[in-house]
C-alpha positions as CSV (number, residue, x, y, z in Angstrom):
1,X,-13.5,7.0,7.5
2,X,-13.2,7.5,3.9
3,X,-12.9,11.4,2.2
4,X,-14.2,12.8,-0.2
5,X,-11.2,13.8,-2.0
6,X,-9.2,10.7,-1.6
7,X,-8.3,8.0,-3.9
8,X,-7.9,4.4,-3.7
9,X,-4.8,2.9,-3.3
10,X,-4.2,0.6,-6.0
11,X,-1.3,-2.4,-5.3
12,X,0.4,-4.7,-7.5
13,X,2.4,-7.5,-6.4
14,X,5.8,-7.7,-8.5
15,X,7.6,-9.8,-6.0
16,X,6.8,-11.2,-2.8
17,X,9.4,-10.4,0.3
18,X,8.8,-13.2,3.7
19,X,9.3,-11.3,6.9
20,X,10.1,-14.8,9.8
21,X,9.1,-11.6,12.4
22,X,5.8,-10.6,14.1
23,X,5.2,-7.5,12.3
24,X,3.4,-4.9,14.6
25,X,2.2,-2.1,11.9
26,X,2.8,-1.7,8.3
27,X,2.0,2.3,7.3
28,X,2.3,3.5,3.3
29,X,3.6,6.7,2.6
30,X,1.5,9.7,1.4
31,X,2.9,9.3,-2.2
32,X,2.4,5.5,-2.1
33,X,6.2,5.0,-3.3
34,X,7.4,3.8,0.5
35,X,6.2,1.1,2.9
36,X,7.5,1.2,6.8
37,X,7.1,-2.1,8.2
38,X,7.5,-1.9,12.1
39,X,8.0,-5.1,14.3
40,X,8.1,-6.3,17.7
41,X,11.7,-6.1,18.5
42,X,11.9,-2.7,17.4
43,X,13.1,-3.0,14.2
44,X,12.0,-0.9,11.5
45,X,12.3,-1.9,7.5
46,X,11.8,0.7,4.6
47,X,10.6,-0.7,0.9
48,X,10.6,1.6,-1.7
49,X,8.5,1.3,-4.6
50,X,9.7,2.8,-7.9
């Protein structure tokens, strides 16, 4: 469901990371600077995008 006052979420790859794990979710912050990956064995990995 899109709203009305929301904006797209532009991306830009500037380097590539390989995750060997089944990832289970991948969620973006509110202010687009972190991404959570979250995989099957539990573990959870924080990127931060400056």
């Amino acid at each position: 469901m899109l709203m009305q006052d929301s904006k797209p979420l532009l991306l830009s790859n500037l380097r590539t990371t390989k995750m060997n794990d089944d990832v289970l979710a991948i969620t973006v912050s509110p202010d687009a600077k972190y991404i959570v990956a979250h995989f099957w064995d539990r573990m959870v990995k924080v990127y931060c995008f400056l």
